[in-house]
Every structure is written in C-alpha cells, then in structure tokens.
C-alpha positions as CSV (number, residue, x, y, z in Angstrom):
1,X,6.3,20.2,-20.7
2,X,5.9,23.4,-18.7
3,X,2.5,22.2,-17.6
4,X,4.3,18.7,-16.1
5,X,7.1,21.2,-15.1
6,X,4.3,23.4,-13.1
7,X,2.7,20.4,-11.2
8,X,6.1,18.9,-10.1
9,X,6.7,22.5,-8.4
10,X,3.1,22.3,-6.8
11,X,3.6,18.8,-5.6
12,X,7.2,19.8,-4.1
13,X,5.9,22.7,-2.1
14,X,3.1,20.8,-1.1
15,X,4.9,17.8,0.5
16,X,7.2,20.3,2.3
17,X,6.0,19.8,6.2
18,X,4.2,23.1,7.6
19,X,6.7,25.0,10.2
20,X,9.6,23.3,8.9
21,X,12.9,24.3,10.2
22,X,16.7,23.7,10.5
23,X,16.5,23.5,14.3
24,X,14.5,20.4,15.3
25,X,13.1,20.5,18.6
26,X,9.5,20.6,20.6
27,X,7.6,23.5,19.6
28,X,3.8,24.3,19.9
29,X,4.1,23.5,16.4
30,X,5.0,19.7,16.5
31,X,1.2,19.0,19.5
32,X,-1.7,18.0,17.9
33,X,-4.6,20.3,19.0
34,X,-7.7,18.1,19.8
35,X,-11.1,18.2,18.0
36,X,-14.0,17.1,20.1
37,X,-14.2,13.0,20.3
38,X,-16.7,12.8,22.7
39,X,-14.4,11.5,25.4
40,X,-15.4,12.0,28.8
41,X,-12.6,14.1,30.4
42,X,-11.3,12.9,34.2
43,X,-11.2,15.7,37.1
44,X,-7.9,17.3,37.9
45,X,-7.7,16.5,41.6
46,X,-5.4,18.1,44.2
47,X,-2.4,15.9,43.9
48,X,-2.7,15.9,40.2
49,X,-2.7,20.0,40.2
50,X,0.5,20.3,43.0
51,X,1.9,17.6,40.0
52,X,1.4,20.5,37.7
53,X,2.4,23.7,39.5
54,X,5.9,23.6,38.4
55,X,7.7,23.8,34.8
56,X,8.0,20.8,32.9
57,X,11.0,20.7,30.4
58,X,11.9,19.0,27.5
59,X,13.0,15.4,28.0
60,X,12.5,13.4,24.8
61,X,10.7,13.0,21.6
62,X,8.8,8.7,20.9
63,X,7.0,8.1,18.2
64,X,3.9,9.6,19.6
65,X,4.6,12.0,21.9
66,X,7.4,14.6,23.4
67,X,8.3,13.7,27.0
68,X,8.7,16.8,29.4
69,X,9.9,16.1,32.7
70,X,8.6,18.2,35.9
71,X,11.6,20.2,38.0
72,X,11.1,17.6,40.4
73,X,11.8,14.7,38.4
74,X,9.2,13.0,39.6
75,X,6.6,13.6,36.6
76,X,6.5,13.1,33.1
77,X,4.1,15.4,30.6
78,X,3.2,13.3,27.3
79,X,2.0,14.9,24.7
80,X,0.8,13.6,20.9
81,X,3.3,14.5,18.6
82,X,2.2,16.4,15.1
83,X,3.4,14.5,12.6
84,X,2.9,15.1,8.7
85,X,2.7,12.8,6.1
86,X,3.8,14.0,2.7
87,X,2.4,15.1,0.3
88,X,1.4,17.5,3.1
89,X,-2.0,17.4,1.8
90,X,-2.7,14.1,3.2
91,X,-1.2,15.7,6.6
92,X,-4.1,16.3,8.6
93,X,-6.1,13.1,7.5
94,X,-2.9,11.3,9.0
95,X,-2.8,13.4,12.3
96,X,-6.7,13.5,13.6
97,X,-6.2,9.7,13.1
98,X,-3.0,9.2,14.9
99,X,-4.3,11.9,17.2
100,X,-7.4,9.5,18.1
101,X,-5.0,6.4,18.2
102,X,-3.0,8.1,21.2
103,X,-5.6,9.2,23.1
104,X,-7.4,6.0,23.3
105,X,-4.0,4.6,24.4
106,X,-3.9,7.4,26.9
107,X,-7.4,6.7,28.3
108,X,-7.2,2.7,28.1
109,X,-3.8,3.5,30.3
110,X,-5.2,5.7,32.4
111,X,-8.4,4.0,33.1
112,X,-8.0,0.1,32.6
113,X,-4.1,0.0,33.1
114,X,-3.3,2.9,35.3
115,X,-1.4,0.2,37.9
116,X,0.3,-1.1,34.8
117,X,1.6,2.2,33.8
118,X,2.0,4.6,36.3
119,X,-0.8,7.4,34.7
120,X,-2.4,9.8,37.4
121,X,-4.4,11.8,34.4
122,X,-5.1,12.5,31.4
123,X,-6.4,15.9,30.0
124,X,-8.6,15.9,26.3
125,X,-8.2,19.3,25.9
126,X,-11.4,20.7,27.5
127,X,-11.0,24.1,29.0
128,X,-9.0,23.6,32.3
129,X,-7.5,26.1,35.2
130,X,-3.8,25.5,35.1
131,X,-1.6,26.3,38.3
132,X,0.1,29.8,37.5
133,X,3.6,28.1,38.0
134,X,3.0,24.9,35.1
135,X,4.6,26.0,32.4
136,X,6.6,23.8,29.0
137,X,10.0,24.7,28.6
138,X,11.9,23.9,25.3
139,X,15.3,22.4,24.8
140,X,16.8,25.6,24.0
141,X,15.7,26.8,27.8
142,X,12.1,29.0,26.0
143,X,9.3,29.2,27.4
144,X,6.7,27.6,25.4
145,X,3.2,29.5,24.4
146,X,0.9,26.6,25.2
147,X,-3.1,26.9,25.3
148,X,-4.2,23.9,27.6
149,X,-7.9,24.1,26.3
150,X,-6.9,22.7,23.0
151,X,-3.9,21.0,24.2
152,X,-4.4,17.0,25.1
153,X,-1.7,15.3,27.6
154,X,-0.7,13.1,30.1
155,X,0.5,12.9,33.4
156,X,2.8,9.9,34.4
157,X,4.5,9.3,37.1
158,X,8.6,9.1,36.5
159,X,10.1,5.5,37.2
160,X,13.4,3.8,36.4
161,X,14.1,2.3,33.0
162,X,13.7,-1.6,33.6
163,X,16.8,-2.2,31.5
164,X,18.9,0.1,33.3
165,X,17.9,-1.7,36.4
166,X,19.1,-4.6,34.9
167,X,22.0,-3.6,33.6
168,X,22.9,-2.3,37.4
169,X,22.4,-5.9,39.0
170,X,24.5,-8.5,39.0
171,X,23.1,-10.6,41.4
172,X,21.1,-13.6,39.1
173,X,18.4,-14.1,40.9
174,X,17.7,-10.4,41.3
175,X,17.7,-10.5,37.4
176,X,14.9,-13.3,36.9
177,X,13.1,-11.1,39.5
178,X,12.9,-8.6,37.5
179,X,12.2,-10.3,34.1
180,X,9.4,-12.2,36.2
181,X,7.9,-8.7,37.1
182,X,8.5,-8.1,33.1
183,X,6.1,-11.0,31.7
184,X,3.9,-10.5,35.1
185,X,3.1,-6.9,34.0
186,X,2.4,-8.5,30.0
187,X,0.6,-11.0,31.3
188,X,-1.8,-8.7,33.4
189,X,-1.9,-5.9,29.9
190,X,-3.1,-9.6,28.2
191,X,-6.0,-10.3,31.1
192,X,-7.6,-6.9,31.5
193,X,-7.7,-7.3,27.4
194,X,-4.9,-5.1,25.7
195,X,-1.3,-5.5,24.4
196,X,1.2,-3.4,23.5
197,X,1.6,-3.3,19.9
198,X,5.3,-1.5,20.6
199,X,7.5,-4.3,21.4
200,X,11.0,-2.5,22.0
201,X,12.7,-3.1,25.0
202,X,15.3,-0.3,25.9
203,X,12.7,2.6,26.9
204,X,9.4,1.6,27.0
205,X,9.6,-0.4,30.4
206,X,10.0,1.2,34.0
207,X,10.7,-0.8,37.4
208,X,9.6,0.3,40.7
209,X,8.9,-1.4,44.0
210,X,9.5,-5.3,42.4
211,X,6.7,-4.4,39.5
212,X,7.3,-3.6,36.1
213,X,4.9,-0.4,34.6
214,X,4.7,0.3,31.2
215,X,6.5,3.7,30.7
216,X,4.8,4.1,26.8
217,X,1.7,4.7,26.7
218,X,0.8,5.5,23.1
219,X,0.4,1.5,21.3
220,X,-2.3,0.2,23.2
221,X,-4.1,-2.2,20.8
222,X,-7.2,-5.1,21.8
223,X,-5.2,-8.6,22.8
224,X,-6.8,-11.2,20.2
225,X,-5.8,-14.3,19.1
226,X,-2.8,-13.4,17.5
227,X,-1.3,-12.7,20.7
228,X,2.4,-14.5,20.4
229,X,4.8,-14.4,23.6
230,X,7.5,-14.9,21.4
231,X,6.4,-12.2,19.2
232,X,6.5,-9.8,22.1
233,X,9.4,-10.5,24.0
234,X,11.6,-10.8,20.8
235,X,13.3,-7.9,21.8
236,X,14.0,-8.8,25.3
237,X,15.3,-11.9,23.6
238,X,17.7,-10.3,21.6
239,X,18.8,-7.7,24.3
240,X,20.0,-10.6,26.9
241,X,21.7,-12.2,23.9
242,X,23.4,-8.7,22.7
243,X,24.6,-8.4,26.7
244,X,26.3,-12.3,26.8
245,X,23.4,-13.5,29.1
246,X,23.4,-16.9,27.9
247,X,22.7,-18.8,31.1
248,X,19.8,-16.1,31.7
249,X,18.7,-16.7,27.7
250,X,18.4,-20.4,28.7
251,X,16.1,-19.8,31.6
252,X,14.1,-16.6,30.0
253,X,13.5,-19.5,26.8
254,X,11.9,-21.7,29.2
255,X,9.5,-19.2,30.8
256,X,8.9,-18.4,27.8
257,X,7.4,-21.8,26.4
258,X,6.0,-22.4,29.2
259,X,3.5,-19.5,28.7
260,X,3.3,-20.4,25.1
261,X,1.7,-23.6,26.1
C-alpha cells in the first residue's frame, strides 16, 4: 500500500509542467530551443534587420506559437510555443516533434507560400547578429532574456483580420470580393501542393490589397486526396450563418459546389 502510495506521489510530481506558475504569460520558458534539423537557414537581409531593430511585445499566444508585435505595428515575431505533455516525462518527446512540425510550416510558408502568407524570414536558430535595439517584451512590460542562436522565429508582416474586414463592409458585392480573395488564396495553398490543416476562421486569415494571406503559419500539411472544400470552409460556413448572412450563405454554397465538382 505505501509502495502504490509512493508511485502515485512520483507520478503527480512528474506530470506537473517544468516552470509552472500562477501567472501565465510568455516567458523564455514557454520557446522551444532548436536542435540541429539540418535546415538550411535563409540570410537576414537589410529590410529584414531595420524589421528587427525595434522591441517586439507581447501580442498573443495560438496553438503553436506566441505572437509579438514590433513598435511599429507593422511586424509580427512568431515563435514555437513549449508545450508539455503530461506525464512530463513524455514532455520533451512531444516538443522536438511539435517543434519540427512548426518549423517545416514556417519554411514551407516562407519558401513555397511566402505570397500566400505575408513571411519575410525565418530564423532556425543558427548563431545570428541581432540589431542592438530588437528586443521581446512581455505582457507585464519586462524585458525578456532571449538568446537568438538557439531561438527559432518568424518574421511576418502584420495585415488586417479578413473577418474584421468583413464585418466592417456592408456593401454585398464588396463582401463576395473578399470571400472570392478567401477561396482564391485556398485554392492557390491547394496548387503549389499544401493545405492548412487549421481550419478556423476568426484569426487565422488577413486581407490586404484585394488578396487574402494566411496570417497562421504553424498547420501546413501536403494537400492529398482527401482534400474536401467543404471540409475547409466549414467554419466560414458557420461564421456567415452565426452573422444572419443568409443571402450571402446562399451564394458562398454555390461557389462552393462548384469547386467541389
């Protein structure tokens, strides 16, 4: 009995998650540092490094990465998110292959999709000169200690949420414009051979200029023949619906089959 009682201690302490806290929030805790992958690792060019020589601050948290936004607000810093599994064992089994997950989405967006998604760079964690000025600010305002030759990221360029942009017009036509733009951009993902196996709607879609981009970067996944258009715009489906579209339901329906043909 106090041998049973022993191991369901061990197990308990075990499946707590390393740096747990009360607090939640970015910390160099929560990035996965990179082991080598044998990824060739793209030059840092002089737009990309006057991108960087600011402070980037905490914006948001996905499922695979926290968001920083430059001082600008014209960037956005991605980087992989350190998730445990529990038991906490299992933890870094669960990260190195999430970790390798992202950063092929990161690569396959940066050097396939980069029209598509709005990606200037992405860094593997290879030793790099960093402007003086880039720093990562947390949400409490910190300044975070951050070693960028072990730290992987991305640099995106900041657009407008699709769906806000939708939400803002009222003009019809403008709408199917923009949902047009919307299967345009899934349909060029589809022909260049990937899909996004992240189907929500509300964040993961930017507009700019008449295109749609593809503001998540991190569930890139080989198109194959289970490719569905029904399957992928389910959520835009269901967002019109939520928001009384129904004459725009009607006619996003019909685009829809007729792709499905």
């Amino acid at each position: 009995m106090r041998l049973c009682t022993l191991i369901l201690l061990c197990i308990c302490s075990l499946s707590l998650p390393k740096g747990w806290k009360w607090v939640r929030g970015p910390s160099s805790h929560h990035f996965v540092k990179e082991r080598s992958f044998d990824i060739e690792q793209e030059t840092l060019d002089q737009k990309g490094s006057a991108a960087l020589s600011q402070p980037f601050y905490s914006w948001g948290r996905g499922s695979q990465s926290e968001v920083f936004l430059s001082r600008d607000g014209q960037w956005v810093l991605k980087i992989p998110r350190n998730k445990k599994v529990r038991p906490y064992l299992l933890g870094s089994i669960w990260s190195l292959s999430k970790l390798k997950s992202c950063l092929n989405s990161y690569r396959i967006a940066s050097k396939e999709l980069a029209p598509e998604t709005a990606v200037y760079y992405v860094h593997h964690a290879e030793p790099i000169t960093m402007p003086p000025s880039f720093a990562l600010i947390d949400r409490l305002g910190r300044k975070m200690p951050v070693d960028t030759g072990a730290l992987p990221f991305a640099l995106q360029r900041r657009v407008d949420l699709l769906c806000d942009r939708l939400k803002e017009t009222l003009d019809p036509a403008e709408k199917k414009k923009i949902l047009l733009a919307l299967l345009h951009l899934i349909a060029a993902e589809r022909e260049k051979g990937w899909v996004c196996s992240d189907y929500a709607f509300s964040n993961n879609l930017g507009y700019e200029a008449g295109h749609a981009l593809r503001v998540d970067i991190g569930s890139y996944c080989p198109a194959d023949g289970t490719f569905n258009w029904t399957r992928v715009t389910k959520d835009i489906r269901h967002y019109l619906q939520d928001h009384g579209e129904s004459t725009l339901c009607q006619w996003w329906d019909e685009e829809i089959q007729k792709r499905s043909q």
